[in-house]
MARSERO-40556 format. One line per 5 residues: their letters; for each residue x negated, y negated, z of C-alpha. Coordinates in steps of 0.25 Angstrom, whole numbers, plus 5000, padded with zeros to 4 digits. Layout:
BEGIN
A	X Y Z | ...
//
This chain:
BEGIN
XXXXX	4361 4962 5361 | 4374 4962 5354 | 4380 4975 5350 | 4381 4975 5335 | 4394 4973 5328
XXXXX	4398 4987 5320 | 4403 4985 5305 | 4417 4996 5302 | 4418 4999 5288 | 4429 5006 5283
XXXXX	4431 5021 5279 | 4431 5019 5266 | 4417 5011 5267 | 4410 5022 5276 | 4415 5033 5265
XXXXX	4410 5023 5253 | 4397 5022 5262 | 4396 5036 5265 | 4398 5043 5249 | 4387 5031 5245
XXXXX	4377 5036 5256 | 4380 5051 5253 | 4375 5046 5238 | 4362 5040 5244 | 4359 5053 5251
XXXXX	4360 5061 5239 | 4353 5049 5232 | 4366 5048 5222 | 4365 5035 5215 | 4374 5024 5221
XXXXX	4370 5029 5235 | 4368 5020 5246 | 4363 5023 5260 | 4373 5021 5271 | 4368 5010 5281
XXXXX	4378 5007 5292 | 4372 5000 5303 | 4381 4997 5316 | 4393 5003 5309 | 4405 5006 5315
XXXXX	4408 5021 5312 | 4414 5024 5324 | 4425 5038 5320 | 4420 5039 5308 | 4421 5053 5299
XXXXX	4411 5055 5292 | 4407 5070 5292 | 4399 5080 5281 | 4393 5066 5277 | 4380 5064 5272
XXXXX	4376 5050 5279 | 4360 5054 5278 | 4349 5042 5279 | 4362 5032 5282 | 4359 5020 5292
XXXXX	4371 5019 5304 | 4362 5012 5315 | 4370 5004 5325 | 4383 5012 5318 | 4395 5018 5328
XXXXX	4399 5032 5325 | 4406 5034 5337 | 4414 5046 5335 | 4412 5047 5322 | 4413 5063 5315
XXXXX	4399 5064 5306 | 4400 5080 5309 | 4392 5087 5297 | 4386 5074 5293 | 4372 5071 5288
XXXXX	4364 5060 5293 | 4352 5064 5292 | 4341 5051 5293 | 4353 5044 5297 | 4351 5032 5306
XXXXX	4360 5030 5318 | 4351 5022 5324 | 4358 5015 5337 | 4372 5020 5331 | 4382 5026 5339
XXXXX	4387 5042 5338 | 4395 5041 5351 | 4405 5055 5352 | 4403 5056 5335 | 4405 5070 5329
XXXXX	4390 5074 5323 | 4391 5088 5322 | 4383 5096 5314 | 4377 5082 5308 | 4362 5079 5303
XXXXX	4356 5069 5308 | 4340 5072 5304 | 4331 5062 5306 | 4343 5054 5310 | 4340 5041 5318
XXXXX	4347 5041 5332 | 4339 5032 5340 | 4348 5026 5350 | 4359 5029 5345 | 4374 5034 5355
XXXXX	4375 5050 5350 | 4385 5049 5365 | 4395 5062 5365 | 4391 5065 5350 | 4394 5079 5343
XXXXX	4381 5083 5338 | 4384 5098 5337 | 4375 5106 5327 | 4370 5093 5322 | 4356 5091 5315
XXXXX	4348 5081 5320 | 4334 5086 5318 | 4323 5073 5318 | 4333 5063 5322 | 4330 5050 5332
XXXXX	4338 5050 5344 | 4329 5044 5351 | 4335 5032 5362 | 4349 5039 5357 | 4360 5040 5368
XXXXX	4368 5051 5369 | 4372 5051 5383 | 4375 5037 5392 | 4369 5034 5404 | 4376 5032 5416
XXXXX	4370 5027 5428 | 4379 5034 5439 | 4376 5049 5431 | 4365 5047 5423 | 4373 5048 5409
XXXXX	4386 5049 5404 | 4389 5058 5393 | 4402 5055 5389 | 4412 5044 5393 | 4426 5038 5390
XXXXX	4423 5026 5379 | 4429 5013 5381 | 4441 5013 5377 | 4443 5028 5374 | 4454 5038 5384
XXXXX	4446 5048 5393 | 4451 5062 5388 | 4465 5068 5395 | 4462 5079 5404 | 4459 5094 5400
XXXXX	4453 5088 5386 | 4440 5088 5382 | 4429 5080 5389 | 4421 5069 5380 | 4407 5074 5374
XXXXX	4398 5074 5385 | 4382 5071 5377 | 4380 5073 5363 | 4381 5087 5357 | 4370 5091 5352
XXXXX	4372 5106 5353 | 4366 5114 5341 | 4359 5102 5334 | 4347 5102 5327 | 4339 5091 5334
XXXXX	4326 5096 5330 | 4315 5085 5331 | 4325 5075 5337 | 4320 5063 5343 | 4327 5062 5355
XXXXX	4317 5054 5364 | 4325 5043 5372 | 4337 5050 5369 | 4350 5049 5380 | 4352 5064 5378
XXXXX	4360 5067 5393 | 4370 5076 5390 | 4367 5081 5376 | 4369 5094 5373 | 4360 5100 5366
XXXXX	4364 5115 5366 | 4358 5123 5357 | 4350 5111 5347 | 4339 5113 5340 | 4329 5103 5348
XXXXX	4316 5107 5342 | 4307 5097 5343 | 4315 5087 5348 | 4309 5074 5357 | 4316 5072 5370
XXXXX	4308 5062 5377 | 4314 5052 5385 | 4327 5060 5383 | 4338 5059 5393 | 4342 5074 5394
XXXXX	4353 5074 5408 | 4361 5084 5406 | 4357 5087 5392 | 4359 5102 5387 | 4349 5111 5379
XXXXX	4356 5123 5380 | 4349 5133 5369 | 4343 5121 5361 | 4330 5123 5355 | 4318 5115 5361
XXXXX	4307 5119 5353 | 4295 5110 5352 | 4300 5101 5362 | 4293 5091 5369 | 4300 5092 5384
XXXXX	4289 5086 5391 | 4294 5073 5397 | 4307 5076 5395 | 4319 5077 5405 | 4328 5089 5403
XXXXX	4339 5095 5411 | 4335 5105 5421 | 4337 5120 5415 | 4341 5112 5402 | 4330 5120 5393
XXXXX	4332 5134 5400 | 4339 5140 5386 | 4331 5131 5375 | 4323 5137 5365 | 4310 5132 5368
XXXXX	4296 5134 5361 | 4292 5149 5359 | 4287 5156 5371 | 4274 5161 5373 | 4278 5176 5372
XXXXX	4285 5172 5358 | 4274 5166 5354 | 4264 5178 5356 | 4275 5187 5350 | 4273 5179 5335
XXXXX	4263 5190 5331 | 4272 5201 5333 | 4282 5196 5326 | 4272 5191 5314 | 4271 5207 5315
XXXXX	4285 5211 5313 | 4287 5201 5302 | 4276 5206 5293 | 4280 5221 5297 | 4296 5218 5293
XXXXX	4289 5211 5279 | 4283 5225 5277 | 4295 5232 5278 | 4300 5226 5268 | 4288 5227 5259
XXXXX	4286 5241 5261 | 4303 5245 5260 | 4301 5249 5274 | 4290 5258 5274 | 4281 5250 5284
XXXXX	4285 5238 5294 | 4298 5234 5300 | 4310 5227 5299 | 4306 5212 5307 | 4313 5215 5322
XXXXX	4312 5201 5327 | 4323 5201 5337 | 4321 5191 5349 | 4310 5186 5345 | 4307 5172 5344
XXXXX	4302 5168 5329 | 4300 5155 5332 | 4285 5158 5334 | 4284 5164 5318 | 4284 5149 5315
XXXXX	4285 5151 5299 | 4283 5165 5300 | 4299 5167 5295 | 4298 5160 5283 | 4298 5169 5270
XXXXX	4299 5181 5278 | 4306 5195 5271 | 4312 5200 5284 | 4325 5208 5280 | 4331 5215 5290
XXXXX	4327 5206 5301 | 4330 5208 5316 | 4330 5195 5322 | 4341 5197 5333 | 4338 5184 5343
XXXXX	4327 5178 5338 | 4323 5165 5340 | 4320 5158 5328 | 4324 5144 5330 | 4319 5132 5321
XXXXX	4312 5144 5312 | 4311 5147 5298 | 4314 5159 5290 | 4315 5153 5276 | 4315 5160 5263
XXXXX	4315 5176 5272 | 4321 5188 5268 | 4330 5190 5280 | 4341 5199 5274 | 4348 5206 5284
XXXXX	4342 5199 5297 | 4347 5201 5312 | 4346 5185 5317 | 4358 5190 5327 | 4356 5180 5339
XXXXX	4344 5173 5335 | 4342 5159 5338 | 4339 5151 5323 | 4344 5139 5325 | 4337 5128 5313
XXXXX	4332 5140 5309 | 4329 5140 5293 | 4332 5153 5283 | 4332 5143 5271 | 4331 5154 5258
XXXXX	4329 5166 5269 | 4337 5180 5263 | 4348 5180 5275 | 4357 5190 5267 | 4364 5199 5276
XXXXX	4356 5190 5290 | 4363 5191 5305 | 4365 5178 5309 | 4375 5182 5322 | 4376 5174 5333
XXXXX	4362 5166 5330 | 4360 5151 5332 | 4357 5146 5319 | 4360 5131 5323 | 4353 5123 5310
XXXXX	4348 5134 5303 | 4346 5133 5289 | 4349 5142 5280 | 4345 5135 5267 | 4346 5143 5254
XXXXX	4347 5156 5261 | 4353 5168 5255 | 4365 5172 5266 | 4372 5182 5259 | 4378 5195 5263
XXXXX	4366 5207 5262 | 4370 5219 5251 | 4369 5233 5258 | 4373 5240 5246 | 4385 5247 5246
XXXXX	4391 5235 5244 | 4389 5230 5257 | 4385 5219 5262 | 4380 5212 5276 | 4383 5198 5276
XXXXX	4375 5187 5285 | 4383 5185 5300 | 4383 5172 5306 | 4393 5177 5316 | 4390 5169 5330
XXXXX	4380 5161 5324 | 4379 5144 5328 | 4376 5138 5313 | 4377 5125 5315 | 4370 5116 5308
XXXXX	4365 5127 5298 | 4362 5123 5285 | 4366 5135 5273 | 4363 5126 5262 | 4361 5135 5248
XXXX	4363 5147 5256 | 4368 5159 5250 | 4380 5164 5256 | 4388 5172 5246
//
């Protein structure tokens, strides 16, 4: 079959192209959808775009710079995203089937729901099983003491929850860190792939080849012993409400410090918990939604696409957590009054925050 024959436009046709299909997004009239099939986009800028529900199958985005870009519903069907800068992008529901991701930056990308399925993101090599990085034709291997090409895509710190990544070339990937919840790896090639701290909850792994010792620090499903712990801490949830109610007089102030939440399933959500100790917890993928969670202690705790959309956070610690995809949607962030005309304000010292989404909230 005869490799198809890419189209270039120029610059100025792309950024015509571009402003046109940011108008059919918004459903502006005079938008029109983006459809660039086996296009040549090879170096291309295009970053803090909105390139939603666009059609670029068979395109070449080879090292392109998309970083902050949405594409969400995007198709990129067969197209090539060899070495391209894609951090921090979304690319839900995306359509990757089979298409080259080789050496890409994924970094803190979204990509929850999307088809890599059949995709390459690693070459096989007959003499060592795959090839993660090599010098292009044409290209200068890089002078000694500088920095070795990408070896794998980076996936480290995405949100990749629900992916179908069935087929997928994956040797090398680095998935350090990702959300993985509910992902599809079957048929994957996983060689030397890396899961360091990524979260593989509600995984299917039967059938499934990873690397020796590559799960040991995951987040896996709740264990047994968490499980059995949920009454108790049903208990101290409803004991902390009642302080509140009674002005301190009977319960507690909710002292949930290494716990893991996950097992409260919705029991978060709507919750009047000022005060709360959560030092460490884990609470990945969980939901604390419209809570009163002034003055809390998340120091530490794991939180990653965790949501606190319209949750009272005045005054929260946020130090040193992993709050990868967290969502923060319409939340009140403000410093907490203590009177005086003192204030504490929220801390993100330390925190990962890539990825998270502070749309509407207050922070001032």
């Amino acid at each position: 079959m005869k490799k198809p024959v890419l189209k270039k436009f120029p610059e100025s046709d792309i950024a015509r192209f571009v402003v046109a299909h940011e108008q059919f997004v918004r459903r502006v009239a005079g938008g029109v959808k983006l459809q660039l099939r086996f296009a040549d986009m090879r170096g291309l800028i295009l970053q803090k775009r909105d390139l939603s529900e666009a059609d670029f199958s068979g395109s070449d985005w080879t090292r392109s710079r998309l970083a902050m870009s949405k594409f969400i519903r995007t198709s990129f069907y067969c197209a090539t995203l060899v070495r391209a800068d894609l951090r921090g992008v979304n690319l839900s529901q995306a359509d990757l089937r089979g298409a080259s991701l080789r050496g890409a930056n994924l970094y803190g990308a979204m990509l929850d729901e999307a088809d890599f399925r059949d995709a390459e993101l690693a070459v096989a090599n007959a003499r060592d099983g795959y090839h993660l990085a090599r010098v292009e034709d044409g290209e200068t291997a890089p002078a000694a003491g500088s920095e070795p090409p990408r070896r794998g895509v980076d996936l480290r710190n995405c949100s990749l929850k629900r992916a179908r990544l069935s087929g997928a070339r994956l040797q090398g990937a680095d998935f350090s860190g990702a959300n993985l919840h509910g992902a599809q790896f079957k048929g994957a090639r996983l060689d030397g792939a890396v899961f360091h701290g990524a979260i593989l909850t509600g995984v299917d792994l039967k059938g499934t080849r990873f690397p020796e010792g590559a799960l040991a620090s995951c987040v896996m499903d709740p264990s047994k012993e968490s499980l059995d712990r949920t009454g108790a801490l049903l208990e101290i949830l409803a004991a902390a409400e009642r302080w509140l109610a009674s002005k301190g007089r009977e319960g507690a102030v909710a002292e949930l410090s290494g716990e893991d939440l996950r097992t409260l399933a919705e029991g978060l959500v709507n919750r009047r918990l000022p005060g709360l100790v959560a030092m460490g917890v884990c609470a990945v993928n969980m939901d604390f939604s419209g809570s009163l969670l002034t003055g809390a202690n998340f120091s530490g705790a794991d939180l990653r696409g965790a949501k606190f959309d319209g949750a009272d956070l005045r005054g929260a610690n946020f130090q040193d957590c992993k709050l990868a995809h967290a969502q923060f949607v319409g939340s009140d962030l403000r410093p907490l009054p203590l009177g005086g005309g003192r204030e504490h304000p929220v801390d993100f010292t330390g925190a990962t925050v890539d990825g998270v989404v502070f749309t509407g909230a207050l922070r001032r």
